[in-house]
N, C-alpha and C positions, 0 to 999 in steps of 0.2 A: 807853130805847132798848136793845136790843139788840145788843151788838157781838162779833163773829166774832173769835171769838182763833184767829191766824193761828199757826200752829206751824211752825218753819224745822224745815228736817231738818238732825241732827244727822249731820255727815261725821265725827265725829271719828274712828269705829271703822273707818271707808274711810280714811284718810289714814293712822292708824296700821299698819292689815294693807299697805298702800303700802309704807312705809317697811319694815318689815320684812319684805317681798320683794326690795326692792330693797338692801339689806345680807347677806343672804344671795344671790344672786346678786353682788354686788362678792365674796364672802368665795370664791365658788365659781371666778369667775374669776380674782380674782389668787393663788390657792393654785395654780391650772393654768398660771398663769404663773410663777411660786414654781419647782415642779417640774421645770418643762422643763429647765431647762441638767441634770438627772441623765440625759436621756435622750441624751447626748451621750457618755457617758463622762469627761470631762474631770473630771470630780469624781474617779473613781476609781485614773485615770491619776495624777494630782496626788497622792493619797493613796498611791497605790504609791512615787512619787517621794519621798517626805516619808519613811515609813517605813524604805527605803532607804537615805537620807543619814544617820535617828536611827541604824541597825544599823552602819553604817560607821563613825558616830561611835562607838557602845560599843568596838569591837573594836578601835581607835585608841589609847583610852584605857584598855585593860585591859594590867596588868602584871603580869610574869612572876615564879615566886616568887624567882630570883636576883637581880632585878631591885629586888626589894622588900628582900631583905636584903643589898644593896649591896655585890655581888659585881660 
């Protein structure tokens, strides 16, 4: 007799290009979520302030030369 060999289709290569659409998409939206708070300025505000307080700090602690030869 005769028997028909049935051939399943193989999804593997559909399931895999799936997957890595969907990983690139998550990678593209949570990097645009990532970003956002820069578009606020608060990042740079903060950083002006931080800078600030380190320059206040040098200029605190620098000593004068009588100061060093204990006059």
């Amino acid at each position: 007799m005769a028997e028909k060999i049935v051939e399943e289709k193989d999804n593997t290569w559909v399931i895999v290009g799936v997957c890595i659409a969907a990983i690139i998409l998550l990678v593209v939206l949570l990097k645009k979520d990532e970003t956002r708070h820069l578009e606020s300025g608060a990042v740079a505000e903060l950083q002006q302030e931080t800078f600030s307080k380190i320059e206040k700090r040098h200029t605190q602690n620098t000593s004068t030369p009588e100061q060093i030869s204990g006059k």
